[in-house]
Backbone as CSV, one residue per row, in Angstrom:
resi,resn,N_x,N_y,N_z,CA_x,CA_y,CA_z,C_x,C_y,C_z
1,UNK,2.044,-17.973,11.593,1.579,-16.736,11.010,1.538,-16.915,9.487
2,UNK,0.581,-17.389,9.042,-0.220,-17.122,7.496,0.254,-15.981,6.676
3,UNK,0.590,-15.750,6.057,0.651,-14.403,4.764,0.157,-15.061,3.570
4,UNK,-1.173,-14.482,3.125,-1.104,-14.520,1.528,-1.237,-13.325,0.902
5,UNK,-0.554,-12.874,0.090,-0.056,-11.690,-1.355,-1.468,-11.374,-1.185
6,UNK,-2.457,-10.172,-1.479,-3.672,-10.313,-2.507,-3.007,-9.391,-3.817
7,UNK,-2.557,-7.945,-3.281,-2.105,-7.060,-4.451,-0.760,-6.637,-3.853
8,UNK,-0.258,-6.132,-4.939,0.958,-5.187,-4.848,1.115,-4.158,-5.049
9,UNK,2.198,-3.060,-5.020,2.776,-1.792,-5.896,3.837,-1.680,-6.269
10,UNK,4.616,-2.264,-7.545,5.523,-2.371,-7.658,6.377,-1.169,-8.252
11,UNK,5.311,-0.319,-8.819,5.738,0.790,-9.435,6.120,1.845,-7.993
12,UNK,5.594,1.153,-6.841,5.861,2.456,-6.356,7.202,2.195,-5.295
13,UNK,7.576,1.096,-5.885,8.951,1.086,-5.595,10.164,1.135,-6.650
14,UNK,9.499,1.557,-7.566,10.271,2.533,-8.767,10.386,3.704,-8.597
15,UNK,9.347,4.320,-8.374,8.981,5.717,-8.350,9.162,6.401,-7.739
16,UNK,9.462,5.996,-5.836,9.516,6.425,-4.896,11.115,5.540,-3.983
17,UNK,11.668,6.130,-3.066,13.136,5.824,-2.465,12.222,5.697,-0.761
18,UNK,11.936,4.425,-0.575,11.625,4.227,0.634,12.179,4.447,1.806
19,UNK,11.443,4.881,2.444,12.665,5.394,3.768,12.304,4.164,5.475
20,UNK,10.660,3.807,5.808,10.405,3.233,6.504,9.113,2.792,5.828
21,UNK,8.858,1.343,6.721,8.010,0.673,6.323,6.740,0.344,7.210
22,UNK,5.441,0.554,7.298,4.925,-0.133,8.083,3.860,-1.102,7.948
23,UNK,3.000,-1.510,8.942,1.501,-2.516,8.925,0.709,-1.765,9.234
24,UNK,-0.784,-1.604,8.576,-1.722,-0.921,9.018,-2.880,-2.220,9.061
25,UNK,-3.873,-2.120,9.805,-5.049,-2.584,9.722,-6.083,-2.015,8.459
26,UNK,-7.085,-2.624,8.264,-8.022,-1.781,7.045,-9.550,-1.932,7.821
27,UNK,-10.169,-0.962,7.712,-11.883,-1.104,8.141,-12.692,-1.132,6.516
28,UNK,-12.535,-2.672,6.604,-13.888,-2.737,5.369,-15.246,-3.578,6.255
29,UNK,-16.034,-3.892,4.883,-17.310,-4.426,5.189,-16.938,-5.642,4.651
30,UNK,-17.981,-6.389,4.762,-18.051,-7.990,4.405,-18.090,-8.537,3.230
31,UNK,-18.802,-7.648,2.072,-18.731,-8.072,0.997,-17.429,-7.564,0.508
32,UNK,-16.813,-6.595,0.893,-15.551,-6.104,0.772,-14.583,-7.346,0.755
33,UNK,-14.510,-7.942,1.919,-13.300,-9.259,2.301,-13.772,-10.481,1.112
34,UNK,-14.857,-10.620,1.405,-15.115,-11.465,0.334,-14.855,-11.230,-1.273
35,UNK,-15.479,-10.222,-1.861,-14.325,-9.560,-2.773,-12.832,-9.887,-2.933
36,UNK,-12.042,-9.342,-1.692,-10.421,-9.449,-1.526,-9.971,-10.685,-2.160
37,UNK,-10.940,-11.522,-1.126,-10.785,-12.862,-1.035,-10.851,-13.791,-2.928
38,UNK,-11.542,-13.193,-3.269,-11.716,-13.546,-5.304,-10.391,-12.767,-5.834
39,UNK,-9.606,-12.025,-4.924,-8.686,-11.714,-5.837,-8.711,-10.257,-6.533
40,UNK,-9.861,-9.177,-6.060,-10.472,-8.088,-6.985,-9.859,-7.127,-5.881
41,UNK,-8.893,-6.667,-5.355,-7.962,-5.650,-4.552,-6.509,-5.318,-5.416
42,UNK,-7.029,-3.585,-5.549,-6.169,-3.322,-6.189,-5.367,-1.494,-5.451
43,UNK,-4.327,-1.633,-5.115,-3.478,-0.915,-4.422,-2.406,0.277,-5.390
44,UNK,-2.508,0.035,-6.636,-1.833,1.049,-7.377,-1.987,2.279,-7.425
45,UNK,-3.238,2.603,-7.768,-3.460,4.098,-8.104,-4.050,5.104,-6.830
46,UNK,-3.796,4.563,-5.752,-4.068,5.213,-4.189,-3.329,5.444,-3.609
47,UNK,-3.397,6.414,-2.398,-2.154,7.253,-1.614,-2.978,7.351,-0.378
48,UNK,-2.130,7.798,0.612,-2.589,7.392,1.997,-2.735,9.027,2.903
49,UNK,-3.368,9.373,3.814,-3.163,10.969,3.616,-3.833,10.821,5.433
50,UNK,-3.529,11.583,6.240,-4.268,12.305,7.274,-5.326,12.899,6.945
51,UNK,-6.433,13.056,7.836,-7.879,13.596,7.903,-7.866,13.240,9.662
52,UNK,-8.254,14.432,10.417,-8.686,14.567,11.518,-8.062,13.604,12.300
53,UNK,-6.887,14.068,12.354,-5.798,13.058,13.202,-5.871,11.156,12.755
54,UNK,-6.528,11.104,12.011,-7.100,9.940,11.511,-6.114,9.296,10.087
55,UNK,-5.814,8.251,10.050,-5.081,7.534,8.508,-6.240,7.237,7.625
56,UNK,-6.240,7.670,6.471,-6.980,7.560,5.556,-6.430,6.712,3.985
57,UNK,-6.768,5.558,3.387,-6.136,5.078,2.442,-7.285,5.945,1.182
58,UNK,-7.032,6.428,0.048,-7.584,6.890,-0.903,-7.565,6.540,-2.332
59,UNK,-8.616,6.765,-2.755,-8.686,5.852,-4.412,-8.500,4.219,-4.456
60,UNK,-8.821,3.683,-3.016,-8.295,2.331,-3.425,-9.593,1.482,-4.193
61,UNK,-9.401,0.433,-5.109,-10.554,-0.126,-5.717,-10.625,-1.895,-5.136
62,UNK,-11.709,-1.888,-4.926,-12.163,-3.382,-4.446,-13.141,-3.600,-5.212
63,UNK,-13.134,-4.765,-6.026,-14.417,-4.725,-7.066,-15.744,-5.181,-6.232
64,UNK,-16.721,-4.893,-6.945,-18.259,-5.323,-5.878,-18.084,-6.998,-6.125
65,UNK,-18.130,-7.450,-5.164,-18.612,-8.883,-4.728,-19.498,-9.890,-6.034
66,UNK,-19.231,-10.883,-5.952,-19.410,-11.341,-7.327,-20.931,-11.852,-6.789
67,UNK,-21.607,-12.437,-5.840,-22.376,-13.248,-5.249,-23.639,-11.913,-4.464
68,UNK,-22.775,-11.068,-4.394,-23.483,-9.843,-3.586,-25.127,-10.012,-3.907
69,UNK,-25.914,-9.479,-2.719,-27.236,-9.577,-3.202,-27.899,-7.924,-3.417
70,UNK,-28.484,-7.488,-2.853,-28.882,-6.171,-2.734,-27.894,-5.232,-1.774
71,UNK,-27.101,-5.596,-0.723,-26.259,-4.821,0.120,-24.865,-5.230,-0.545
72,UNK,-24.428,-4.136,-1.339,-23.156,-4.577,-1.808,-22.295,-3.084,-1.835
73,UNK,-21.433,-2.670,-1.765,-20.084,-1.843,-1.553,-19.972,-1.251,-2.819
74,UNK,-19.291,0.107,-2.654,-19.337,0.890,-3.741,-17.427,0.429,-4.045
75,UNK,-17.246,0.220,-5.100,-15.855,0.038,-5.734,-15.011,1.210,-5.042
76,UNK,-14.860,2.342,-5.233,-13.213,3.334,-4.677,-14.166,4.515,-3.785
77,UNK,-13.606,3.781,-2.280,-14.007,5.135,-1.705,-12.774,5.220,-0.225
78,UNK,-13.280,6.140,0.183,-11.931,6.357,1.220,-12.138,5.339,2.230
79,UNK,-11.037,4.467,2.947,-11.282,3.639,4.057,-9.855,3.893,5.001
80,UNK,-10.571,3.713,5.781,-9.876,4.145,7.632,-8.776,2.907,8.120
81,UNK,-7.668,3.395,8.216,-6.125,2.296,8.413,-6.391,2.509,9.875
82,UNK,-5.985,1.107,10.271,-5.971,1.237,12.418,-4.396,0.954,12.557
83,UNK,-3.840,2.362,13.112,-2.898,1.826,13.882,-2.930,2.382,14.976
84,UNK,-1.863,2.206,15.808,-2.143,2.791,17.609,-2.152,4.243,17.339
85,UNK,-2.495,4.920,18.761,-1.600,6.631,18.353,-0.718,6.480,18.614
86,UNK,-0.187,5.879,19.572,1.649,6.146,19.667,2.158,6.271,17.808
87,UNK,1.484,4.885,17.230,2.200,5.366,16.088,1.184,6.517,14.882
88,UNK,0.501,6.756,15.188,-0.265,7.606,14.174,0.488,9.206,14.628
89,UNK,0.803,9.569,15.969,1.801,10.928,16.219,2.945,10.461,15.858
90,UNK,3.804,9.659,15.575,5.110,9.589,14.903,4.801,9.605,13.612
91,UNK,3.981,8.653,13.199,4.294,8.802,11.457,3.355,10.225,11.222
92,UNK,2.736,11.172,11.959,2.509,12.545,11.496,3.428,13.542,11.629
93,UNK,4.562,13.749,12.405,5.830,13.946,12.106,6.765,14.126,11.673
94,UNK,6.373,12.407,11.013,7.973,12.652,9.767,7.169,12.621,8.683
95,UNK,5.400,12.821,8.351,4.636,13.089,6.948,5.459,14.188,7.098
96,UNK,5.091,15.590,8.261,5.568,17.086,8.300,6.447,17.919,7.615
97,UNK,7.532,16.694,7.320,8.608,17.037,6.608,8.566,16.992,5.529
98,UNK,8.698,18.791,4.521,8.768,18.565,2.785,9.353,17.566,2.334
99,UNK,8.381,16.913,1.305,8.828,16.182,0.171,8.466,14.317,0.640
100,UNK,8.363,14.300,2.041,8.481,12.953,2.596,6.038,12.643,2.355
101,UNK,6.192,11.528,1.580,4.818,10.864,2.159,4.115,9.598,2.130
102,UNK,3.156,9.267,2.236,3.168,7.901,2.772,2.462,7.192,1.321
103,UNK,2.949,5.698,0.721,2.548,5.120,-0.222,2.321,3.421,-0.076
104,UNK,0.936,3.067,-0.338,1.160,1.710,-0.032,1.737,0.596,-1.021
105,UNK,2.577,0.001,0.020,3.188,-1.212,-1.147,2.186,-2.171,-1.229
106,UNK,1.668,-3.031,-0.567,0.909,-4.449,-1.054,-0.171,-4.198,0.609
107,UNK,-0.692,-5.666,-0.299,-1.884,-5.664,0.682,-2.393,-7.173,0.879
108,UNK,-2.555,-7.562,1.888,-2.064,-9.281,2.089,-3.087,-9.479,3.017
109,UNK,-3.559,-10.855,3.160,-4.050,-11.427,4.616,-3.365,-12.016,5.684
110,UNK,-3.129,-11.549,6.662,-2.392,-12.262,7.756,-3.292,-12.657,9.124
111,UNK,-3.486,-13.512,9.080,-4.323,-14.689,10.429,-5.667,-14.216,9.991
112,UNK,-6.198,-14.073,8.770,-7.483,-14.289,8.100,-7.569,-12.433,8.108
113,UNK,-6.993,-11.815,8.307,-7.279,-10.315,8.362,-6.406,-9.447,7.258
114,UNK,-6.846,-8.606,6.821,-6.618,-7.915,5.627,-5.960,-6.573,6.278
115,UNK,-4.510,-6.829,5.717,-3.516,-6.063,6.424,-3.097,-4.842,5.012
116,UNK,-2.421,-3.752,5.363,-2.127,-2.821,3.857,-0.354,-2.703,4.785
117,UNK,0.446,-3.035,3.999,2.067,-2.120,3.933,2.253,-1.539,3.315
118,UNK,2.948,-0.136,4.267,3.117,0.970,3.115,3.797,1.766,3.952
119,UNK,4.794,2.725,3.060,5.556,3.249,3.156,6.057,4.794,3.523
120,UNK,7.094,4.974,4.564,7.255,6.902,4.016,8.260,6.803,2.999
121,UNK,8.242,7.846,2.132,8.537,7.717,1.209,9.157,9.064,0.375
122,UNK,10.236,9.233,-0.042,10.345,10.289,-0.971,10.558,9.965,-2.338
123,UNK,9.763,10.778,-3.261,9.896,10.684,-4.650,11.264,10.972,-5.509
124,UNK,11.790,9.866,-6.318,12.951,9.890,-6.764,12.370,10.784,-7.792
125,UNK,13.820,11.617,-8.489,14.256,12.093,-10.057,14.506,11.380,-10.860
126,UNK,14.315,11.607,-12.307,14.828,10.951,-13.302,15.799,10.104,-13.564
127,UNK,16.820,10.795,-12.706,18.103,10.504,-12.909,18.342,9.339,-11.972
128,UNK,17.618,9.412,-10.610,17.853,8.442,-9.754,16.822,7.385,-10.420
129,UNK,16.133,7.041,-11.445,14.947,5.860,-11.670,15.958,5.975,-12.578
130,UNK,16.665,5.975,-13.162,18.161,5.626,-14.132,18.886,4.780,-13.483
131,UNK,19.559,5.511,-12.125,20.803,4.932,-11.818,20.107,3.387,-11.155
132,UNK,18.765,3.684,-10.622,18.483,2.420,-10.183,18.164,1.241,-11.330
133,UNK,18.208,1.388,-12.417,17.890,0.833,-13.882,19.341,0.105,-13.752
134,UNK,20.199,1.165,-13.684,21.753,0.846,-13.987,22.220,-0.165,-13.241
135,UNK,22.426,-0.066,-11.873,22.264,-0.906,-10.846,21.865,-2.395,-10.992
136,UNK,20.166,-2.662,-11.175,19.793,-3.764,-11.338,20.313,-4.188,-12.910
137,UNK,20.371,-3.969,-13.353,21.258,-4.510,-14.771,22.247,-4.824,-14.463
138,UNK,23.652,-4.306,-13.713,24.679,-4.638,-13.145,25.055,-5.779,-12.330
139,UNK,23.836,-6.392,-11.309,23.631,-7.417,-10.660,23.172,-8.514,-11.145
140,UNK,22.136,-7.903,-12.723,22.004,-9.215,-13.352,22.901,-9.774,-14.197
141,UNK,23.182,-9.265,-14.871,24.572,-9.220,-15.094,26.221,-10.114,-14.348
142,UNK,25.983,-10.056,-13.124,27.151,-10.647,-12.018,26.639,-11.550,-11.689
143,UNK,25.517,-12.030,-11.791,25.087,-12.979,-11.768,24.656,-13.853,-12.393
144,UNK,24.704,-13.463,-13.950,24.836,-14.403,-14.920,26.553,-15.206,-15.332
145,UNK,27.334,-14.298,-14.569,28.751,-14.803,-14.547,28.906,-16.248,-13.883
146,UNK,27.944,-16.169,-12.943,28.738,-17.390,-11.775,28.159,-18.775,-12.444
């Protein structure tokens, strides 16, 4: 089983106190993968949302295809995550619950297919993007001892 990185979200494991993690599938087009594939997938500034019992990833940007000829893909538009229903009625569930929602961490190829992980998620306070500051300083720290 292959994994390569394409993008990440690292901020949004600053920003947010992860609670579960999952794999979604992605429905793009061809010049889309090929795109991925140059490296032009970017996962930061998008959030993941229900529409008609359906997973929806939003704002995500894939740049247009460098080679593209006349049929080429519009950069940020909404695209459709596949997972089973067994799991699309659980993770609508625990979205249900104030304050909890879904954020993607990275977005990778696994066995040539373009996979998104991402998260439920609740948004930390100030105070908790502190203590977690505090924390990792503390470990670097104990570990500059040894």
């Amino acid at each position: 089983m292959s994994i390569k990185l394409i993008a990440s979200n690292k901020k949004a494991r600053y920003d947010y106190e992860l609670l579960e993690k999952f794999e979604a599938g992605i429905v793009l087009q061809g010049s889309e993968v090929k795109s991925i594939r140059e490296g032009n997938g970017n996962v930061k500034e998008c959030y993941i949302k229900f529409f008609n019992k359906e997973l929806w990833i939003v704002g995500m940007h894939i740049a247009e295809y460098s080679h593209s000829g006349y049929s080429g893909h519009s950069p940020v538009y909404d695209r459709k995550l596949l997972l089973h229903k067994r799991e699309l009625v659980k993770l609508k569930k625990k979205v249900d619950i104030k304050g909890v929602t879904m954020v993607p961490l990275s977005m990778y190829f696994k066995n040539d297919r373009v996979k998104i992980e991402f998260a439920l998620a609740r948004g930390k306070k100030n105070w908790d993007k502190r203590q977690t500051i505090m924390k990792k300083d503390l470990e670097r720290q104990g570990q500059r001892t040894y």
